[in-house]
C-alpha positions in Angstrom: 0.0 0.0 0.0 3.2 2.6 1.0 3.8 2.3 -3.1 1.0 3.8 -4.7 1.9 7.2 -3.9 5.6 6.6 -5.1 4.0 5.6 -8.6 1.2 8.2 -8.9 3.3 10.8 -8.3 5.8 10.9 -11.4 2.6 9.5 -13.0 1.2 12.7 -12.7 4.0 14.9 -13.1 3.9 13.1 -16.6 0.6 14.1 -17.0 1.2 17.7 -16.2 4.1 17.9 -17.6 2.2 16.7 -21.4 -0.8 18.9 -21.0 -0.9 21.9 -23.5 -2.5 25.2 -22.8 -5.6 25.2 -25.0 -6.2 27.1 -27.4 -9.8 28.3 -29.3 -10.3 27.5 -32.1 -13.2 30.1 -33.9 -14.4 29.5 -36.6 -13.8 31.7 -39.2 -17.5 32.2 -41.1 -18.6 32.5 -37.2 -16.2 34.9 -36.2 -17.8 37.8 -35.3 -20.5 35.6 -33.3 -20.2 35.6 -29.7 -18.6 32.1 -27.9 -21.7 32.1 -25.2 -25.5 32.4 -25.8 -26.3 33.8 -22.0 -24.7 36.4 -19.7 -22.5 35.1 -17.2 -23.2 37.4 -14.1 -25.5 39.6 -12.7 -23.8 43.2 -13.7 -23.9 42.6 -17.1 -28.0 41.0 -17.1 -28.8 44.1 -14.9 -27.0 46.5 -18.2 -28.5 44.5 -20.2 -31.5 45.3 -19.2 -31.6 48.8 -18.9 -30.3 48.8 -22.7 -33.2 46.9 -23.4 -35.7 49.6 -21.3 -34.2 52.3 -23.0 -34.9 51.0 -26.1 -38.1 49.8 -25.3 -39.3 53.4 -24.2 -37.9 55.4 -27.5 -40.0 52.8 -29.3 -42.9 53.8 -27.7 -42.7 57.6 -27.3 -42.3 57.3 -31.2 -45.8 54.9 -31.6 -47.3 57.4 -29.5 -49.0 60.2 -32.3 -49.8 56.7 -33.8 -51.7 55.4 -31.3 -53.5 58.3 -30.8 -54.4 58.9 -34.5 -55.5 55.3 -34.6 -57.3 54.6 -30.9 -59.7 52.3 -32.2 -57.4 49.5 -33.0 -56.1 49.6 -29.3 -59.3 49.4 -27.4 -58.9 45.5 -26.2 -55.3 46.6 -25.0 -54.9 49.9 -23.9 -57.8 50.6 -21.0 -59.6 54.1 -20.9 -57.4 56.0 -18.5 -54.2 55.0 -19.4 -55.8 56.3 -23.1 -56.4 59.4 -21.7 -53.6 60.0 -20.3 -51.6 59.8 -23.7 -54.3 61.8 -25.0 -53.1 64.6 -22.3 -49.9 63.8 -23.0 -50.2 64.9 -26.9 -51.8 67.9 -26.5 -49.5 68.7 -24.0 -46.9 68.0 -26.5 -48.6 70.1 -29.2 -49.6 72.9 -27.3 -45.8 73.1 -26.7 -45.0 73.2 -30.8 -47.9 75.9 -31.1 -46.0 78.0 -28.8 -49.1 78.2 -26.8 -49.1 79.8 -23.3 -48.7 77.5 -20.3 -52.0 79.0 -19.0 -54.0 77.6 -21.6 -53.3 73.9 -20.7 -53.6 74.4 -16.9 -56.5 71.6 -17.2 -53.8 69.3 -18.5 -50.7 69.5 -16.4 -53.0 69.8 -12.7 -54.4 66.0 -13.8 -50.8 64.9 -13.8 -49.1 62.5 -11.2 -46.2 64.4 -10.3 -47.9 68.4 -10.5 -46.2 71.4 -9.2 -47.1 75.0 -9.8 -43.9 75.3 -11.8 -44.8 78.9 -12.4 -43.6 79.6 -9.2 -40.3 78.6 -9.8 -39.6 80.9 -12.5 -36.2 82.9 -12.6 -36.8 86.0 -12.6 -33.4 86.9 -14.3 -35.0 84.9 -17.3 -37.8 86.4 -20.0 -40.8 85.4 -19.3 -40.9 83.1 -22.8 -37.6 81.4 -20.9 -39.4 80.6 -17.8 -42.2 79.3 -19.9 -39.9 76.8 -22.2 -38.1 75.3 -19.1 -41.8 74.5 -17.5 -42.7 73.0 -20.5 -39.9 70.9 -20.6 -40.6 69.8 -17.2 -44.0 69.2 -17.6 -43.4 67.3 -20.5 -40.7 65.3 -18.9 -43.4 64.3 -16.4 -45.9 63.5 -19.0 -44.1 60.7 -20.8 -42.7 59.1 -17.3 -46.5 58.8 -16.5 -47.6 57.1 -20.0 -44.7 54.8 -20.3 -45.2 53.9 -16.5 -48.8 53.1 -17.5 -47.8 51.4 -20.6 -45.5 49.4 -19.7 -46.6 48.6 -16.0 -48.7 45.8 -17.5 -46.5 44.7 -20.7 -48.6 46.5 -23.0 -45.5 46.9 -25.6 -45.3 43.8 -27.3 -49.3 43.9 -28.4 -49.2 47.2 -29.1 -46.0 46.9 -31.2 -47.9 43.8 -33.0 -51.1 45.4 -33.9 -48.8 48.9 -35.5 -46.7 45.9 -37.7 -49.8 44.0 -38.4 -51.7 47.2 -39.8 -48.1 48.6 -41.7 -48.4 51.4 -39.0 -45.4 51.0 -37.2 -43.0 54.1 -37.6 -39.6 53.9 -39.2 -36.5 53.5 -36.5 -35.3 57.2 -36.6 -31.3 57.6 -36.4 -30.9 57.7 -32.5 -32.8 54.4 -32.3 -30.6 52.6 -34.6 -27.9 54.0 -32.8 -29.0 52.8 -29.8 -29.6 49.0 -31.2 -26.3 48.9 -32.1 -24.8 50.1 -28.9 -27.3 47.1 -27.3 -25.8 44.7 -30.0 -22.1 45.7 -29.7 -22.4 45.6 -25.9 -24.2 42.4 -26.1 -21.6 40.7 -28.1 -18.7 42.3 -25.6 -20.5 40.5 -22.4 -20.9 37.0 -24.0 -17.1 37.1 -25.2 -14.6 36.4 -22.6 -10.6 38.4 -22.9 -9.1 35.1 -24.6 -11.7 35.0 -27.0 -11.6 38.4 -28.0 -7.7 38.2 -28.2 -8.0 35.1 -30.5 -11.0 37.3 -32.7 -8.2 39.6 -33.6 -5.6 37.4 -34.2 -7.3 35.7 -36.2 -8.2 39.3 -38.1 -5.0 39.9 -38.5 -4.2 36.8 -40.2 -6.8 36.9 -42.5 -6.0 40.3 -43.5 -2.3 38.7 -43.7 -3.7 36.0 -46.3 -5.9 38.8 -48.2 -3.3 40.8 -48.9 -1.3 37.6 -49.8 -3.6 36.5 -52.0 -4.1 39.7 -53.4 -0.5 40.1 -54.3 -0.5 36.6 -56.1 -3.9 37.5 -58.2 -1.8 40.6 -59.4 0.9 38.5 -60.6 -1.2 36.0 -61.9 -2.7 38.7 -63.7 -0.2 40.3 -65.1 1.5 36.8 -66.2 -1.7 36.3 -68.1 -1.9 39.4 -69.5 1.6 39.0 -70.6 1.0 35.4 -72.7 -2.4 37.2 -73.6 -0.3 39.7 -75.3 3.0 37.6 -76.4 0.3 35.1 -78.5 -1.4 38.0 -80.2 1.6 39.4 -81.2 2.7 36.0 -82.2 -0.9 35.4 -84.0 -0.3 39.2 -85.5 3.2 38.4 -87.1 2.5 34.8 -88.9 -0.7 36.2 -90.6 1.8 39.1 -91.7 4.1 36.5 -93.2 1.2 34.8 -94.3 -0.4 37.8 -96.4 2.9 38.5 -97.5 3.8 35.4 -98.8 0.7 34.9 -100.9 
């Protein structure tokens, strides 16, 4: 029994001594995929999801005029008083474009959540059409936090978004939101793809660019040989008709 240890031990000194780091091995057609399929810990799910509420939010304060212009369709989904309050929320929103006075929509921003009697807070170092456009903006600001809080509090955004597709209503991604997709997307790929992997991913970049331009330079001279015996045989071609014609 005292033996065993004597003869595992250079057996597994052997063992150690013949294993090889490993090294990846990415696929090259699937090389800007990322190695995982799920997020590995709970910072990066917790981004992740915040990317994905942001997004979610600019798609709806776009659908928004939509909805409004066609309410019918949304009856079944969206319920009265949430409907009213993006009604509120667009006239708000257009009395703001019409350059209208804030006293004219006092009936819409005292039904809001979240009212203050902003005018109170006015700076008196600033015009009085100043003062007026920062209210707005607040009131505004409010506005949308209360409809997407009522939108989304019961997960209203995927029927809504299906009804808009399935009636060719839903609006075109504007530039910021496309932006922001591909920030989601690039930070995606970034969390599921560990330091080694994204060390081998440009490696192996820089090898293929290696081989392109390799190949490349040997297309050019195959090229150019080519075009040489292209041109040698025509002039070859070109000078026995001359004899030819000459001799009859």
């Amino acid at each position: 029994m005292m033996s065993s240890p004597s003869l595992a031990t250079p057996l597994n000194k052997n063992r150690t001594a013949d294993v090889k780091p490993i090294r990846l091995q990415l696929d090259p057609i699937r090389l800007h995929e990322p190695a995982r399929s799920k997020l590995s810990t709970v910072e990066t799910q917790r981004i992740m999801v915040v990317f994905d509420d942001l997004v979610q939010k600019m798609e709806l304060i776009e659908m928004l005029p939509v909805i409004v212009s066609h309410a019918d369709l949304f009856k079944n989904v969206i319920d009265t008083e949430t409907m009213n309050e993006v009604y509120r929320h667009e006239e708000l929103k257009q009395a703001y474009e019409t350059n209208s006075s804030i006293r004219t929509i006092s009936n819409i921003i005292e039904k809001l959540p979240q009212f203050e009697n902003y005018t109170r807070r006015f700076d008196q170092s600033l015009s009085y059409n100043a003062n007026e456009n920062i209210a707005y903006h607040y009131y505004i600001q409010q506005s949308i936090r209360n409809v997407l809080r009522r939108l989304l509090q019961h997960n209203r955004f995927d029927a809504v978004k299906l009804i808009l597709k399935n009636n060719n209503l839903l609006p075109p991604p504007k530039d910021l939101m496309r932006v922001l997709k591909m920030l989601r997307d690039s930070a995606m790929e970034r969390f599921l793809t560990t330091p080694l992997e994204e060390r081998e991913k440009v490696d192996q970049m820089k090898n293929l660019n290696i081989r392109l331009s390799s190949n490349e330079a040997v297309i050019a001279k195959l090229e150019k040989e080519l075009s040489d015996a292209v041109a040698e045989r025509d002039a070859e071609v070109s000078q026995t008709l001359g004899i030819f014609i000459f001799l009859n």
